[in-house]
Structures are given as structure tokens and as C-alpha cells.
N, C-alpha and C positions, 0 to 999 in steps of 0.2 A: 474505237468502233467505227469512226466517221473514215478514217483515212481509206483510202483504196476502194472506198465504195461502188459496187458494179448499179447497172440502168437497175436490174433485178433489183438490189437491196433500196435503193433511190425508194421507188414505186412501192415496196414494202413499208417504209417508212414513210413517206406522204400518205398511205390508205391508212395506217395507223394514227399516223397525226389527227386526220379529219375523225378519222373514230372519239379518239380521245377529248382532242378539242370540242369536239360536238356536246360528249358528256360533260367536260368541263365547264361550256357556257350554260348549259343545261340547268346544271346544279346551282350556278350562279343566281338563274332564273328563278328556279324554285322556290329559293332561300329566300329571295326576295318577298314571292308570294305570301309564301308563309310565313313570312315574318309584317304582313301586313299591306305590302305595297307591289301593286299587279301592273305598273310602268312595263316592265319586262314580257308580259303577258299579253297586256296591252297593245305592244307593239310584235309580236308576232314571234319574240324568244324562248318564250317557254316550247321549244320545240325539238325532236330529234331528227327534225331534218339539216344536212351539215349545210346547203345553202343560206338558210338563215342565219347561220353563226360565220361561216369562211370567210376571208377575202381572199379572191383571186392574187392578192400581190403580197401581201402579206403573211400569210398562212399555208399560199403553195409556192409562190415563186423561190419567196426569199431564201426558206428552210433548204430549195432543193439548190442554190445558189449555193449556200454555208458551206452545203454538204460536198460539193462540185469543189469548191476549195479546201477541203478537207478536215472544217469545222464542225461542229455540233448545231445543231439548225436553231435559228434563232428563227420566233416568230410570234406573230400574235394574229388574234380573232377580232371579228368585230366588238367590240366593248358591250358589256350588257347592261342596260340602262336600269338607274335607280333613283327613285326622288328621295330624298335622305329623310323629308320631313313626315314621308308617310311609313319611315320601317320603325317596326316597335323597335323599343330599348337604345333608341339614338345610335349613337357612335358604336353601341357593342354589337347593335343590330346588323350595321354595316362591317362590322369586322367576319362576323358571323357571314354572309353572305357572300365577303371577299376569301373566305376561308375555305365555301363550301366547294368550289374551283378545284384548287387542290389535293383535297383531302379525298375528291373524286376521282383524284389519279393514282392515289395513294390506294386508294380500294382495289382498280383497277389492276393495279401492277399484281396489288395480292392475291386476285383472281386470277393472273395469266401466272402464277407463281404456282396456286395449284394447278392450272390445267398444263402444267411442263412435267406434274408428277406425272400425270397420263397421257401426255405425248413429249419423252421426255426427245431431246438432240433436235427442237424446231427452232429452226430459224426464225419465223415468224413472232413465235410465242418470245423468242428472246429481244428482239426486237420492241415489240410491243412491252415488254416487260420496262427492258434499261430506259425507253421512250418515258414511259406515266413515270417513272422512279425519276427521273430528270424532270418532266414537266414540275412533280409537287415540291421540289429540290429549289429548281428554278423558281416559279411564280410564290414562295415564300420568302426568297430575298428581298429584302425592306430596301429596296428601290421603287419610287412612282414610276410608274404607274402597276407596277406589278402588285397582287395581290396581299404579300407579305407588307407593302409599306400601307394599307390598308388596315391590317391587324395590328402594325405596331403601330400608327395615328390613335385607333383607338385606346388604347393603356400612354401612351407621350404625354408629357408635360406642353405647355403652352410654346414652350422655344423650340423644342425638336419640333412640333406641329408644323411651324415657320419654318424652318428648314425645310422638312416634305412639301411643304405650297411652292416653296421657292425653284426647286430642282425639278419638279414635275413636269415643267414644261420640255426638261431637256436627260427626262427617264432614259427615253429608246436610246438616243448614242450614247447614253453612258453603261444604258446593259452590253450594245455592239462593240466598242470598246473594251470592255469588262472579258467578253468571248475572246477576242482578237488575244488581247493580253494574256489572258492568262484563264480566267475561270472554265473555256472549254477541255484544260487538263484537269483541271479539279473533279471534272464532270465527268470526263474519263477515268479518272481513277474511283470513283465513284460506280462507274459501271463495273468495271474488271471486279471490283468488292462484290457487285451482286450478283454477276455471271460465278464467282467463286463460292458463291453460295447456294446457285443450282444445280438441282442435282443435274 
């Protein structure tokens, strides 16, 4: 999907990005709320504006970098802030929150799934679709700092815990790494499975 990408599809895929990532911190934020602790709220997250969540170098530059070399856009948002001690249910509280991220992409792609029945051969809508089907793919892999290692801290034993404290500092080059290597074909093949599933 990524190879041969023209300025058009670039632009495409960064307006989707910020769509999506937007609702993704969003949902983060919420989860938080509702589960007790308004840190997120607080500080100005609970919001649909993508300013509040983007970073400039993070979330537009780098993705459109990836993509320029013919990668799968790697990227991240501002981090959406929680105090552990104030979300109900401890640690499940927190997986719960780290979970809603994803699972808001996961909705996302299945809304742009129906709206291809009714405008089916878009671009756009393909786009937006393989994008959220990759973000919930992606931010479930049980690496720090991504969401999934999140969900799985909470269900760990006390030794895998120590492991995730341990690597966390050094999550992002080993997702970048991970892309280079090898998991941006996985991710490809991954999309051709969902493109081959629309009509």
C-alpha cells in the first residue's frame, strides 16, 4: 500500500491519521473519566480538537517520512495523561483505558467498511479503512509503550511486569526497528486480506 505513494495519497493519509488519532486519544480520555479520574480532562484531552492530541514531529512529520521511504507510517500522539491511583478497578481500570484507543479504531475501520458499501471503488474510504485496521493491529502489540503492553501488564505475573518496566524506556526504537525489519510486510499483508474483503 505504502510503496509508490503519490503527494495525493501522502495528504490522504495524514488527514486520516489526525482524524483517527484524534478519536483514538479521545477514547483514551473518556475511559479515563469514566472510570473515575478527570487528569485527562483536566488538562484539556477530553477533546475533538486534533491540536490537542498531534505532535507536529511525531504524528505528521514522521509517518509522512516512513511513507516517503516506502514504509508503513510509524507514529505517535501526545500521550494522554492518567493518575493510576485515581482510575476504578486498579490495574484493570488502566488496561481498560489503554484498550479504549484501539478498539476506537477497530469501530472506525467498521464504519468506513459500511460506508464503501455505499460508495464502493473510494480511495479515500480505503485508505481510512487499511489506516484504523493497522492502527488497532498495531497499538495492541505488547510493546511499551504502546497500548497492548498496557492490557497485557494488567493480567502479568510479577516477572513479565519487570520486563515491561525494563524495555519501556527503549519501546519506540524497538517498534522502528520492528517496521524496518520486517512487521511493515506483515502489515501489508494484512491490508491486501482487508482490501480483499471489500467489496
Amino acid at each position: 500500500m505504502f510503496e509508490n505513494m503519490t503527494l495525493w495519497n501522502i495528504v490522504i493519509v495524514i488527514v486520516c491519521l489526525v482524524v483517527s488519532i484524534t478519536i483514538h486519544e479521545y477514547m483514551h480520555a473518556w475511559a479515563g473519566y469514566k472510570l473515575g479520574d478527570s487528569t485527562a480532562r483536566d488538562e484539556g484531552r477530553l477533546s475533538f480538537n486534533p491540536l490537542d492530541h498531534v505532535d507536529p514531529l511525531l504524528t505528521i512529520a514522521l509517518p509522512a517520512g516512513m511513507m516517503l521511504l516506502g514504509l508503513p507510517p510509524v507514529l505517535a500522539a501526545k500521550p494522554v495523561p492518567f493518575t493510576p491511583g485515581r482510575v476504578r478497578k486498579g490495574e484493570f481500570g488502566a488496561a481498560m483505558i489503554a484498550a479504549a484507543g484501539p478498539l476506537s479504531n477497530l469501530g472506525l475501520a467498521f464504519i468506513g467498511a459500511l460506508a464503501r458499501y455505499i460508495v464502493p471503488q473510494s480511495v479515500v474510504l480505503d485508505i481510512f479503512i487499511l489506516l484504523n485496521v493497522s492502527l488497532f493491529v498495531f497499538n495492541m502489540l505488547p510493546i511499551p509503550p504502546l497500548d497492548g503492553s498496557r492490557v497485557l501488564y494488567a493480567f502479568s505475573p510479577r516477572g513479565l511486569r519487570r520486563v515491561l518496566e525494563q524495555i519501556e524506556p527503549y519501546g519506540f526504537f524497538i517498534i522502528i526497528a520492528l517496521v524496518v525489519m520486517g512487521l511493515g510486510g506483515a502489515i501489508g499483508v494484512l491490508n491486501e486480506i482487508v482490501l480483499e474483503l471489500l467489496p
